[in-house]
C-alpha positions in Angstrom: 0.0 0.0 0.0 1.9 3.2 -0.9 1.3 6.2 0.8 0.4 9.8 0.1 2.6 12.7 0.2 0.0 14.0 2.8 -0.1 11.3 5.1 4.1 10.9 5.2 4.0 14.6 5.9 1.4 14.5 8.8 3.4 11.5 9.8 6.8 13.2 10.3 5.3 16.4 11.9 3.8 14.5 15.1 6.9 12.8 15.2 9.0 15.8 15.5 6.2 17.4 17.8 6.6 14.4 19.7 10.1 14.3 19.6 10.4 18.1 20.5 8.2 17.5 23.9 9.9 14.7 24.6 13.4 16.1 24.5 11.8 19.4 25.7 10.6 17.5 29.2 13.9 15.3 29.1 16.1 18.5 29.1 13.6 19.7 32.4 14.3 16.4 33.9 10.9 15.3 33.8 10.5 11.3 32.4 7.2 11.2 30.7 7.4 7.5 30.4 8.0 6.5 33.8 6.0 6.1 36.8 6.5 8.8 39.8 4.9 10.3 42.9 4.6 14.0 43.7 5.0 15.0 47.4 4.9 19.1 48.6 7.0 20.9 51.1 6.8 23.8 52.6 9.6 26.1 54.0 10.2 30.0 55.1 13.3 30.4 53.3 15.0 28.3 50.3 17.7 30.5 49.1 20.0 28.5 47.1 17.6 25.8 46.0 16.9 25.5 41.8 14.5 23.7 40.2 15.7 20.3 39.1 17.8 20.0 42.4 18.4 16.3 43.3 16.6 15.1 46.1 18.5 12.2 47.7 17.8 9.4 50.6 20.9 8.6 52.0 22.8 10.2 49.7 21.0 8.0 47.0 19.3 10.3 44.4 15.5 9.4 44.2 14.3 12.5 42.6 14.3 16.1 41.9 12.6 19.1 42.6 10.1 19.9 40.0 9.0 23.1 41.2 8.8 26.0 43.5 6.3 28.2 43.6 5.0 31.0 46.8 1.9 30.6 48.8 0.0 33.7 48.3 -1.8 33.2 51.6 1.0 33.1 53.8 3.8 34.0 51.6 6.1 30.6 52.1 7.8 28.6 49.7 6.0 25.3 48.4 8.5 22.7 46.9 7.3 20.0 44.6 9.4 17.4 44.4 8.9 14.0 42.0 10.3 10.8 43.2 10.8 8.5 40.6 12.1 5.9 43.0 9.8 2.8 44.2 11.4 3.2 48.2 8.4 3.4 50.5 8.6 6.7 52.3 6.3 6.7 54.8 3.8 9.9 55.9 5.7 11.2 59.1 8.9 11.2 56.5 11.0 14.8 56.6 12.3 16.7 53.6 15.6 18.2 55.2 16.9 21.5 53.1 20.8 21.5 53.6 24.0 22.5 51.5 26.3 19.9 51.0 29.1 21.4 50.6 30.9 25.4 49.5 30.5 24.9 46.2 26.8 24.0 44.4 23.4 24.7 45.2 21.2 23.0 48.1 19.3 20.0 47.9 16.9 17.9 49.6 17.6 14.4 51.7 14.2 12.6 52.7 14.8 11.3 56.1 11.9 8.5 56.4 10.7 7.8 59.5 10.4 3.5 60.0 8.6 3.3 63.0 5.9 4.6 61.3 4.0 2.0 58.7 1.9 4.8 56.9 3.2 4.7 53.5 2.7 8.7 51.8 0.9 8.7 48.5 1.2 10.9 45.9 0.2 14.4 46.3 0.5 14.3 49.9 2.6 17.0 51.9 6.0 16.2 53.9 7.3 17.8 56.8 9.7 20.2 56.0 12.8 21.1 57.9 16.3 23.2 57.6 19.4 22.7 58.0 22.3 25.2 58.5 24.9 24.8 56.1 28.3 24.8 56.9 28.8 28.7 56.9 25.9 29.4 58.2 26.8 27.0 61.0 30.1 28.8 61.7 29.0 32.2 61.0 25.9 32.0 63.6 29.1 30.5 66.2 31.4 33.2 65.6 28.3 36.0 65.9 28.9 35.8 70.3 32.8 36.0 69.5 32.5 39.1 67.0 30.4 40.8 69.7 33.0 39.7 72.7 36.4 40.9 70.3 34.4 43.9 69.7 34.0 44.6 73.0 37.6 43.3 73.9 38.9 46.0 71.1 36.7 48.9 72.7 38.4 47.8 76.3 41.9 48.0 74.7 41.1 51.4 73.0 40.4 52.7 76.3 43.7 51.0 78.3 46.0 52.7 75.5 43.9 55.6 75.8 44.7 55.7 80.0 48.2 54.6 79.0 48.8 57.1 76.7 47.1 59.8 79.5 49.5 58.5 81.8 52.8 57.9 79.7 53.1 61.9 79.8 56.5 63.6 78.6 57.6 63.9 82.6 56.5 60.0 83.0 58.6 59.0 80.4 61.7 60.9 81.5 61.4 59.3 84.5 61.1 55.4 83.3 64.3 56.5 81.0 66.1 57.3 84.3 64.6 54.0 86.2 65.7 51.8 83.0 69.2 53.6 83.0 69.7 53.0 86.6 68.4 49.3 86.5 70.8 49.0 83.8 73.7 49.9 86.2 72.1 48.2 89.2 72.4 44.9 86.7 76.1 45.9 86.0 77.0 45.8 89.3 74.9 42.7 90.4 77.4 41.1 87.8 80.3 42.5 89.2 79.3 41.2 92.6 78.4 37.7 91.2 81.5 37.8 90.0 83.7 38.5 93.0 81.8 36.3 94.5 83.0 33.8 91.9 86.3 34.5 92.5 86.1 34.3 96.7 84.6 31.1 95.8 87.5 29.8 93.7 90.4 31.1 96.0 88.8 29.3 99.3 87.8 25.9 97.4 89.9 24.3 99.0 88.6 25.5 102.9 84.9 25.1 101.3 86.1 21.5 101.0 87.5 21.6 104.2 84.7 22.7 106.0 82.4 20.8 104.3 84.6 17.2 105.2 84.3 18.5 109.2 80.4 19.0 108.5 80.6 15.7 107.4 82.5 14.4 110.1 80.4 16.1 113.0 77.1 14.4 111.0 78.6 11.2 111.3 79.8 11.1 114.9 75.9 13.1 116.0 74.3 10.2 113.6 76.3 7.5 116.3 75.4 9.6 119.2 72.8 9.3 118.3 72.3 5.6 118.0 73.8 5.0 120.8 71.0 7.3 122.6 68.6 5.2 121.2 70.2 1.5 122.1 70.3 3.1 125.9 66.7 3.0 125.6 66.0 6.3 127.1 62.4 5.8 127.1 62.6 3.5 129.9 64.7 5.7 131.8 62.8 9.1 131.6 59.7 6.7 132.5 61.6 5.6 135.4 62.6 9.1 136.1 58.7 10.2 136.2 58.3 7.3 138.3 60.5 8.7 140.8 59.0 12.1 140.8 55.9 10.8 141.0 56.8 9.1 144.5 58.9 12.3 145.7 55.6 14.2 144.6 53.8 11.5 146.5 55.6 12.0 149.2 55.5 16.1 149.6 51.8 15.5 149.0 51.8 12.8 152.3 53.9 16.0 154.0 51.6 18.7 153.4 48.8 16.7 154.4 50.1 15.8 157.7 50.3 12.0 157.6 53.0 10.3 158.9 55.7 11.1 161.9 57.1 13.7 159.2 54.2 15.3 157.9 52.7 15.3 162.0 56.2 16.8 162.8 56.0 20.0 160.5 51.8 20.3 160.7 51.0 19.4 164.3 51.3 22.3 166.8 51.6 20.5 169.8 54.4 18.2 168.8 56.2 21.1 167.7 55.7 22.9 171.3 56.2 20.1 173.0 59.6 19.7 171.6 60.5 23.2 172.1 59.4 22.6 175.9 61.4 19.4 175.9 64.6 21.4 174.3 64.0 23.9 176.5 64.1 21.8 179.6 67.3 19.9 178.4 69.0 23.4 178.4 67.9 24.2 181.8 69.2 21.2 183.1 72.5 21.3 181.5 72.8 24.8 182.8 71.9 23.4 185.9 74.6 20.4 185.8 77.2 23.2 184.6 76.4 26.1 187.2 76.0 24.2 190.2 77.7 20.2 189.4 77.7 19.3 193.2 73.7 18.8 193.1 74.7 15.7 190.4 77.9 14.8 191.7 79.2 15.0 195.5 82.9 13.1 195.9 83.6 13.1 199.6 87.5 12.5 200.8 86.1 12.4 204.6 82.6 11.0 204.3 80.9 14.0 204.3 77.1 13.9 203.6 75.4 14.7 200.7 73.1 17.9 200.7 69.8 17.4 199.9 68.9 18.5 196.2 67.2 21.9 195.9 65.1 22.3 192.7 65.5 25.9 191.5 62.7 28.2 191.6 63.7 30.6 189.0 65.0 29.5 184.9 68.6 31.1 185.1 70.1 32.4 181.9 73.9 33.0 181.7 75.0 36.0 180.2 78.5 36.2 180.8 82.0 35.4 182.1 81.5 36.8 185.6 79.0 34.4 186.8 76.1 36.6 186.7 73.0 35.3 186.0 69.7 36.9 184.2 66.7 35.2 186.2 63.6 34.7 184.5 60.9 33.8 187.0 58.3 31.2 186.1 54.8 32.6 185.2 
């Protein structure tokens, strides 16, 4: 069957029309013979994002953004994105808008949620979210230090500014003189350090000296030492608080009156009747002395002993000329 001129030409224009929308929805990124689902998203702000951005799941690419598009009502942006992928994405799924790196646009990662068995169907809306891109990130960390160096830079204006106040033309002069003069006070630090140096190196020798007899001294103190502690002085002071203990004892037992001692320096009559006995001892020595013949009588011729006459009167010599102080009994 041949065919008309008419018909071949019909034939090749839809052909061409049909090749120029396909290749005109191919260069768009849209696949007109292959299934996909349509899902909207809704965000404040998506500068950076282009139509035919990938959208990806785990960095797999599922998709792309097909469009974008304001709300008139409210004024955000609506995101249409068509997944040509068969990966169940369930309803409570998130479409995250991040930058992946410095250089390129944005695109969009679906984080699907598995706990939830709610598979989204085409048409439906995801939950939308934003992330910060990597300068974002570090430009909203290094907003609080800006502010803080800014404030750091107004606090060192205003030290050099006091500095500067008190660095006058008289100040200045006068940390010129204190610098000079440290300089010479450094000068002759080293000049002292250095005759010390050289006392040091003339009495080496004596330095070695002394410090042989330091040695020595440390040495015989070290066995004096032992030998203190072989002789156990513990023990001995013990014994020595023993002893005071008993003399302290013993004072005690004095003061308090108990015993012939402690009766002897606290009892009164004891005491006078000592005295009184002393006393009487003198008189009769005195006695014996002064007048002997009242003890003793020797008799050549047999004379007879006088009778013994007890005095009446205590008499008291008082000197060479037998005279005698009588003290009459009360």
């Amino acid at each position: 069957m041949k065919l008309s001129r008419e018909i071949k030409t019909a034939v090749l224009v839809i052909a061409s029309i049909s090749l120029f929308i396909w290749g005109y929805n191919f260069l768009k990124g849209k696949a007109i013979f292959s299934n996909y689902k349509t899902f909207y998203v809704t965000y404040t702000n998506v500068e950076g994002l282009v139509k035919s951005a990938p959208v990806t799941l785990n960095g797999l690419a599922i998709g792309k953004v097909n469009d974008i598009r304001i709300n008139e009502t409210n004024g955000k942006i609506v995101v249409e994105l068509q997944i040509t992928s068969d990966f169940p994405i369930s309803s409570t799924s998130s479409a995250v808008l991040y930058e992946p790196g410095f250089i390129g646009g944005k695109q969009i990662a679906i984080e699907p949620d598995f706990k939830n068995t709610t598979l989204a169907i085409s048409g439906q809306e995801l939950r939308g979210e934003l992330k910060l891109s990597l300068t974002a990130s570090i430009q909203e960390k290094l907003m609080p230090l800006q502010d803080k160096f800014e404030t750091v830079v107004v606090e060192i204006d205003q030290l050099l500014k006091g500095v500067n106040a008190v660095l006058d033309t008289k100040t200045q002069q006068n940390l010129k003189m204190a610098l000079s003069e440290l300089s010479k006070t450094m000068i002759e630090i080293h000049a002292t350090s250095a005759n010390a140096n050289a006392i040091l190196s003339d009495n080496k020798s004596d330095l070695k000296l002394v410090i042989s007899n330091f040695k020595t001294v440390s040495a015989d103190f070290a066995k004096i030492s032992d030998s203190l502690n072989k002789a156990d002085l513990g023990k001995t002071v013990k014994s020595f608080n023993a002893t005071l203990a008993k003399v302290d004892a013993i004072l005690f037992d004095l003061h308090s009156g108990k015993g012939s001692a402690g009766k002897l320096f606290k009892d009164d009559a004891l005491y006078n009747n000592l005295k009184a006995t002393t006393k009487e001892m003198e008189l009769l020595l005195q006695d014996v002395r002064l007048f002997p013949t009242r003890y003793i009588n020797v008799s050549v011729f047999g004379k007879k002993n006088k009778p013994y006459v007890s005095p009446v009167s205590d008499s008291v010599y008082v000197g060479p000329t037998n005279d005698f102080k009588v003290k009459v009994k009360n």
